[in-house]
Backbone as CSV, one residue per row, in Angstrom:
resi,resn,N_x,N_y,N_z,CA_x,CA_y,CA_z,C_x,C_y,C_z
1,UNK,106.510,91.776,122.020,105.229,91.377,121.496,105.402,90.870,120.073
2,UNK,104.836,89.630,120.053,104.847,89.240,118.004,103.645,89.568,117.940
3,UNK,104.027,89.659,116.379,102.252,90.931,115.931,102.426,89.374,114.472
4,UNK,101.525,89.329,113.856,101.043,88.218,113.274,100.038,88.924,112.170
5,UNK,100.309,89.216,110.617,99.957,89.984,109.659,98.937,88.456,109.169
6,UNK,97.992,88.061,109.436,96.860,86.836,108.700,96.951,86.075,109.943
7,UNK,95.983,85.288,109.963,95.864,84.598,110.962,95.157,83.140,110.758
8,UNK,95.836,82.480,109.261,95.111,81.777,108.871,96.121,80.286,109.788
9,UNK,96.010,79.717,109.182,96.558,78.017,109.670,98.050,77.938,110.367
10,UNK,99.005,78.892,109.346,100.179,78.767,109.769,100.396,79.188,110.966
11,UNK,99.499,80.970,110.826,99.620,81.911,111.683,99.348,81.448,113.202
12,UNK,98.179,80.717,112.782,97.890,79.919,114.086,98.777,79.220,114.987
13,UNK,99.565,78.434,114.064,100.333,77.273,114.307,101.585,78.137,115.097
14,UNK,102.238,79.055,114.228,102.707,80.149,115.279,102.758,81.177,116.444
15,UNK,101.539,81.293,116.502,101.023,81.838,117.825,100.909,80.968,119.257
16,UNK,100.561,79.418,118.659,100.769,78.662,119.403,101.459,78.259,120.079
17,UNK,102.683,77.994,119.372,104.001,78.640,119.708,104.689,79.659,120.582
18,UNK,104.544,80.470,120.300,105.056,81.520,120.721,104.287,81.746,122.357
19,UNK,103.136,81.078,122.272,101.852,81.361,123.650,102.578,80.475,124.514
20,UNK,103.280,79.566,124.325,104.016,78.310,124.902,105.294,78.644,125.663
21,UNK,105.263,80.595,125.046,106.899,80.221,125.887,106.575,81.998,126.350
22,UNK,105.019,82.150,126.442,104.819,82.949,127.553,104.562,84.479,126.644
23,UNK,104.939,84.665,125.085,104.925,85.805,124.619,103.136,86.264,124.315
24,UNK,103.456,87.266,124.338,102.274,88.377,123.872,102.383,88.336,122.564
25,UNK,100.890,87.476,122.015,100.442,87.693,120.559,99.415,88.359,120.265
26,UNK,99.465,89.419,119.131,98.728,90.034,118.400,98.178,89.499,116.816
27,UNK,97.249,89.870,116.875,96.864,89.436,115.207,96.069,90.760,114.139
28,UNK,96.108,90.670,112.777,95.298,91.665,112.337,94.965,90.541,111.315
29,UNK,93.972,90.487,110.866,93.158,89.744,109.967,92.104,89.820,109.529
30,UNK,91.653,90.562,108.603,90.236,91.493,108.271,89.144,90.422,107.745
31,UNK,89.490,89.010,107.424,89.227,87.985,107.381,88.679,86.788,108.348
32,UNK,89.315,87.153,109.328,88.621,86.119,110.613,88.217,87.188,111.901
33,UNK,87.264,86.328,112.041,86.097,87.025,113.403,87.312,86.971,114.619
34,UNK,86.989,88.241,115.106,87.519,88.799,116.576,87.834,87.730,117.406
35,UNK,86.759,87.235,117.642,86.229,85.723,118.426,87.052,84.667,118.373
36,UNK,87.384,84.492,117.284,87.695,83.504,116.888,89.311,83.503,117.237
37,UNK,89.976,84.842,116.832,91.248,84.977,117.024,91.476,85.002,118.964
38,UNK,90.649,85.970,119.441,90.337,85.858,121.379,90.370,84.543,121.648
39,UNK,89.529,83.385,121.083,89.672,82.169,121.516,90.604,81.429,121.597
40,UNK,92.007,81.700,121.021,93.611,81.215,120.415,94.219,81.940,121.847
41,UNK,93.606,82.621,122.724,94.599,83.901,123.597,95.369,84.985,122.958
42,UNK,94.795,84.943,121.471,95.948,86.217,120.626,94.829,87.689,120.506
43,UNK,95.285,88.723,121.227,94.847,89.757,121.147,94.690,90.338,119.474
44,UNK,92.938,90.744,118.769,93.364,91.196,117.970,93.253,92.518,117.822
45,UNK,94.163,93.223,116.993,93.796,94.836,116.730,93.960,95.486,115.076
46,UNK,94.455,96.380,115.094,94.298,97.028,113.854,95.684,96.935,113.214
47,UNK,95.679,96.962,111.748,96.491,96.969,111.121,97.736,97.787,111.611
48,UNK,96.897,99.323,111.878,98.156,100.569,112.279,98.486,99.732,113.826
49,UNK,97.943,99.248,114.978,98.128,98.694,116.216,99.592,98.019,115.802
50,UNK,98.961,97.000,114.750,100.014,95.583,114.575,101.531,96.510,114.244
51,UNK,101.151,97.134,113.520,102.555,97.459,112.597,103.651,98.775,113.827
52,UNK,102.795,99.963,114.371,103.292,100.351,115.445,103.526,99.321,116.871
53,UNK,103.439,98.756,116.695,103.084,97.636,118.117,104.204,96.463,118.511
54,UNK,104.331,96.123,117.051,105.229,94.448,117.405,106.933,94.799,117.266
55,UNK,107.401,94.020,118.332,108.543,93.738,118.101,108.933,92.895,117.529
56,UNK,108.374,92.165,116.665,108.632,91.048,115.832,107.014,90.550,115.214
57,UNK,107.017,91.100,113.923,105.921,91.130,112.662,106.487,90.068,112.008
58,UNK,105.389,89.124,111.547,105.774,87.896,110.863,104.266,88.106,109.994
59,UNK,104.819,88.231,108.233,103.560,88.484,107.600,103.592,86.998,106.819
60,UNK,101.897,86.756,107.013,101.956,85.457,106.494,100.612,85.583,105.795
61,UNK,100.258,87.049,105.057,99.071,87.719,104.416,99.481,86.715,103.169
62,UNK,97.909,86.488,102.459,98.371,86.428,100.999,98.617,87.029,100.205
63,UNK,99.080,87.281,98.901,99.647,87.995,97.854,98.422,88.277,96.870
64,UNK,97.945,89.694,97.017,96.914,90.170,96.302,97.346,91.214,95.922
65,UNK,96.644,91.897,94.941,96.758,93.129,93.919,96.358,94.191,95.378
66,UNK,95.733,93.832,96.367,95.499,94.990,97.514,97.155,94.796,98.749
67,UNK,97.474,93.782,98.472,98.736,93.445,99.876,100.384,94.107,99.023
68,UNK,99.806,93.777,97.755,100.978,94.331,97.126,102.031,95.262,97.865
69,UNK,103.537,95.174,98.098,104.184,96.143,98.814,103.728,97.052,99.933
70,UNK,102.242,95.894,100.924,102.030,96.546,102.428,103.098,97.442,102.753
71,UNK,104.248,96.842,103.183,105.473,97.121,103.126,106.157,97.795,102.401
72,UNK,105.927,99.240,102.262,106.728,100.020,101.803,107.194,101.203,102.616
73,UNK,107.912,102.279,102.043,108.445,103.296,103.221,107.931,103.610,104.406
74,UNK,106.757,103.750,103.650,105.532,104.577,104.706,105.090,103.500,105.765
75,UNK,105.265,102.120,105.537,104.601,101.418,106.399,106.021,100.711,107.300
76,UNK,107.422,100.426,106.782,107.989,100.247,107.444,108.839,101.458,108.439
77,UNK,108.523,102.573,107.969,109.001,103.741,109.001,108.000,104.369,110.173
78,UNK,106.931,103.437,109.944,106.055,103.442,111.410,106.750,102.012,112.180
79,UNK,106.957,101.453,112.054,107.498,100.124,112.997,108.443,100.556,113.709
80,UNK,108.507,100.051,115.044,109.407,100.435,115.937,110.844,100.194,115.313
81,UNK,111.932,101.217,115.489,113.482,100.631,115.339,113.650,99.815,115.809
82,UNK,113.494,99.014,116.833,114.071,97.598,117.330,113.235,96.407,116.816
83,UNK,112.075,96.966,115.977,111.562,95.835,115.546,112.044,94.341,114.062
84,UNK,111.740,93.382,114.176,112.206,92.730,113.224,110.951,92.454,112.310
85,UNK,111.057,92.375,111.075,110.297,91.848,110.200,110.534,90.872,109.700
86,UNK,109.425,89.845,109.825,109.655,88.447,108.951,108.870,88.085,108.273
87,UNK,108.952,87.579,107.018,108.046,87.361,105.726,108.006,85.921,105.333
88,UNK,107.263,85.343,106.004,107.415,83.645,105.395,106.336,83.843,104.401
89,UNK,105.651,84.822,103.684,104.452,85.228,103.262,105.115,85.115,101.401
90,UNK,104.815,85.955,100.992,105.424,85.872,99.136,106.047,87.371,99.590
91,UNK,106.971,86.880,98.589,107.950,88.152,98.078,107.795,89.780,98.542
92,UNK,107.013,89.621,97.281,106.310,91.599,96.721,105.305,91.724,98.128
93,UNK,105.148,91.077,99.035,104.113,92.102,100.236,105.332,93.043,100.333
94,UNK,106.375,92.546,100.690,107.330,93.876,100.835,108.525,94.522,99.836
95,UNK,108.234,95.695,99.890,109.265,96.447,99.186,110.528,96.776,99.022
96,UNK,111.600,95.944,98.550,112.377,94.892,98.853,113.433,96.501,99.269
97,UNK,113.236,97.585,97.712,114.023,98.333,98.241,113.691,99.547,99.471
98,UNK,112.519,99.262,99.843,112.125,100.138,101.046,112.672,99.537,102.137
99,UNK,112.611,97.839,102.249,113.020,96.599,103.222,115.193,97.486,103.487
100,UNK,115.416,96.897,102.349,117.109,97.505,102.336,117.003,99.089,102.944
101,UNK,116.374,99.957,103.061,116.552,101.640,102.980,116.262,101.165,105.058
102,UNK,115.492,100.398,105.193,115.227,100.609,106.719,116.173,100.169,107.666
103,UNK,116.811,98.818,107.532,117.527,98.697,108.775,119.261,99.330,108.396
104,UNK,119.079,99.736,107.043,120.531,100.388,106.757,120.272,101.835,107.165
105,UNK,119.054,102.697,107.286,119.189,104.117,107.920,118.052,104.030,109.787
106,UNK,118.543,102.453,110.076,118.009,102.086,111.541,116.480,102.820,111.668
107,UNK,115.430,102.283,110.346,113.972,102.347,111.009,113.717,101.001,111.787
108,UNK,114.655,100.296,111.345,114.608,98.532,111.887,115.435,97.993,111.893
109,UNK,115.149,97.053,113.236,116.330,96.185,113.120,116.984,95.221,112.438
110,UNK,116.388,94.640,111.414,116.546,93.452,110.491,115.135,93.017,110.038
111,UNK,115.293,92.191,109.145,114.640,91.116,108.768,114.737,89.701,108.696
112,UNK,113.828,88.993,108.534,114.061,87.977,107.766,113.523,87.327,106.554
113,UNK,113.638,87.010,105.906,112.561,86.283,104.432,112.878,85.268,104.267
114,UNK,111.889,84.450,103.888,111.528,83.632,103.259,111.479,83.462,101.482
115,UNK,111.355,84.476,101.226,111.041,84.812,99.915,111.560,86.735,99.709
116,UNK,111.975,86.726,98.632,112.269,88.169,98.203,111.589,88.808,97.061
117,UNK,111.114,89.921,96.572,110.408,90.711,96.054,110.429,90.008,94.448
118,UNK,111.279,89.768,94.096,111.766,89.461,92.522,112.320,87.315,93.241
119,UNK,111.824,86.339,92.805,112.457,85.462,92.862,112.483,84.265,91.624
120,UNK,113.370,83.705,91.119,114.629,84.121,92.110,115.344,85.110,91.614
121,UNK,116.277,85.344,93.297,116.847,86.586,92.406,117.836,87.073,91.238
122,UNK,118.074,87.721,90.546,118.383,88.090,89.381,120.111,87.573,89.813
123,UNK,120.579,86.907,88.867,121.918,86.806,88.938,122.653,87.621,88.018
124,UNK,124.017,87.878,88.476,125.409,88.768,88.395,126.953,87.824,88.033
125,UNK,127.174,87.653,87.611,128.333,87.284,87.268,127.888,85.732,88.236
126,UNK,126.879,84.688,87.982,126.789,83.414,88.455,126.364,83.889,90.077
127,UNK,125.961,85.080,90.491,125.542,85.419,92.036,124.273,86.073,92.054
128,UNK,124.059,85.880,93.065,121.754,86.538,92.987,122.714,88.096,93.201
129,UNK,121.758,88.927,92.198,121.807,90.370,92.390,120.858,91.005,93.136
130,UNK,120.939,91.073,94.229,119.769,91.752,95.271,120.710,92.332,96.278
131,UNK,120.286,93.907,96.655,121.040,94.499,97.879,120.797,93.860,99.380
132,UNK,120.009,93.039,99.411,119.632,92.779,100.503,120.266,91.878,101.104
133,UNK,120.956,90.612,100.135,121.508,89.555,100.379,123.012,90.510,101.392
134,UNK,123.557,91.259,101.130,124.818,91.743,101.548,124.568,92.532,102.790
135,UNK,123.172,93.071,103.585,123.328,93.460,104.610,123.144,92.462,105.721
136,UNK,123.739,92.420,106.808,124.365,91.304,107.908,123.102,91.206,109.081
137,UNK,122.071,92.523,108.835,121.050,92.236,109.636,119.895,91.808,109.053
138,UNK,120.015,90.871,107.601,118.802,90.403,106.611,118.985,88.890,106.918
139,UNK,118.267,88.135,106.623,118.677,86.350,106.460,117.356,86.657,105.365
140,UNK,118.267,85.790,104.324,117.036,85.534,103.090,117.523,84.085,102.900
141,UNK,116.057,83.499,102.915,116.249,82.023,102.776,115.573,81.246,101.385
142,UNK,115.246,80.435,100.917,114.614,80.036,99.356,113.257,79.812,100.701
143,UNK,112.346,80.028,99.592,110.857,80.030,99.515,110.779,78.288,99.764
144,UNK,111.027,77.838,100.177,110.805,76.561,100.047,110.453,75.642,101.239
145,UNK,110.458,75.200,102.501,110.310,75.173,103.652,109.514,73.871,103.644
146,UNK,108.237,73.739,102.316,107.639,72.599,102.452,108.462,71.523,102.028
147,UNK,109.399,71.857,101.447,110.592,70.895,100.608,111.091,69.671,101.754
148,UNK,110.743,68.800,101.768,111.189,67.283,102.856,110.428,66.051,102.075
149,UNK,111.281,65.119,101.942,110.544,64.085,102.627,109.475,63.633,102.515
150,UNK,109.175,63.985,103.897,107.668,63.943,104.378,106.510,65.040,103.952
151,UNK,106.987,65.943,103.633,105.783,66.989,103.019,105.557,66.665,101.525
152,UNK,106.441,66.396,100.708,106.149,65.852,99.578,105.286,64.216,99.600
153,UNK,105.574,63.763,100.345,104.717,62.504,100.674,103.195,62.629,100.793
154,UNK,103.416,63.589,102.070,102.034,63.961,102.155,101.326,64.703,101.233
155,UNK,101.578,65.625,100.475,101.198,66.416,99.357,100.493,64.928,98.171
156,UNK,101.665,64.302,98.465,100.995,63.057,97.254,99.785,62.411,97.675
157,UNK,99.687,61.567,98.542,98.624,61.476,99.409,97.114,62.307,99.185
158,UNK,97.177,63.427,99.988,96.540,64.429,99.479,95.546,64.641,98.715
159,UNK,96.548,64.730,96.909,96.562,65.132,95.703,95.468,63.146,95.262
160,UNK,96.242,62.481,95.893,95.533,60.834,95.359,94.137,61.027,96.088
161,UNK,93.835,61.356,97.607,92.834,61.100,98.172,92.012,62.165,97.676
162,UNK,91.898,63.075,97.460,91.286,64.432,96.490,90.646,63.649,94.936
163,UNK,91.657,63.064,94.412,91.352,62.763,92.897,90.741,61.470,93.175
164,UNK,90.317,60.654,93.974,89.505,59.412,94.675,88.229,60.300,94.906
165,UNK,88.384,60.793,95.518,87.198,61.441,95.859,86.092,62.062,95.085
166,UNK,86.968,63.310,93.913,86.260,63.433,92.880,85.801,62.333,91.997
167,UNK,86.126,61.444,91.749,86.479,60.270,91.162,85.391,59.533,91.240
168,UNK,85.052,59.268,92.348,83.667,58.575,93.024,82.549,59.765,92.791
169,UNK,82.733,60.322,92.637,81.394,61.892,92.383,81.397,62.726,93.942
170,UNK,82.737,62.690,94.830,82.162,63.235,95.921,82.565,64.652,95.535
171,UNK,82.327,65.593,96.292,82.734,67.231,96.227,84.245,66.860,96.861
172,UNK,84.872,67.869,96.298,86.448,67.763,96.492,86.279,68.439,97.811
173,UNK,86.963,68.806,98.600,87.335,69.403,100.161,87.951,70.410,100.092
């Protein structure tokens, strides 16, 4: 089962996904109507549901003074041991050294990130200083993903048709 921490655009875009190749999606999102998430085919439930529940948690919450380190002992030692955690979300939702303490004393099976607690991370003799980078069941990747091409294109675009808009007196979007 993927369990799905927000359920805003991306989240969507991933569930979609994942519905495509037959998996069981969950969502928790205290933010969007029940309804709305049922209408996608993604079952929603409760925070404690999501986090006891998924075999693969992908948090894509935003970064608030309340999400701060979701992810800490207490919340990653309810997740199943075989479960994976993935954070395409910011850094600090998780607790980078609670993240390292779990799949090294097997509350979990790995992770993955997108982003890490402190970025970037602190360098050591010209090397990022983070414990996490050195365990073999982590992949930490740069925060960066919109970086192409074409997403910078479009971002420009965007940013021109926005400042046209205000420009003319319309309400920005």
């Amino acid at each position: 089962m993927l369990g799905l921490l927000s359920f805003g655009v991306i989240a969507r875009l991933v569930a979609e996904r994942a519905l495509a190749f037959g998996v069981e999606v969950w969502a928790h999102d205290p933010f969007v109507d029940e309804s709305e998430v049922r209408a996608r085919r993604v079952r929603p439930v409760s925070f404690d549901e999501l986090v006891e529940g998924a075999d693969h948690l992908v948090v894509q919450a935003p970064l608030t003074p309340r999400t701060h380190h979701t992810f800490d002992r207490a919340t990653l030692r309810r997740m199943k041991p075989s479960a994976l955690l993935v954070n395409t979300a910011r850094g600090p939702i998780v607790e980078d050294a609670a993240l390292h303490q779990a799949p090294t004393e097997g509350w979990s099976a790995g992770a993955a990130l997108g982003d890490i607690e402190e970025e970037p991370a602190k360098q050591r003799d010209g090397r990022p200083d983070d414990p996490l980078l050195d365990l073999p069941n982590v992949i930490v990747t740069p925060h960066a993903a919109y970086c192409s091409e074409e997403a910078i294109g479009t971002v420009r675009t965007i940013v021109a048709e926005e400042a046209a808009r205000v420009l003319t007196g319309q309400p920005a979007r």
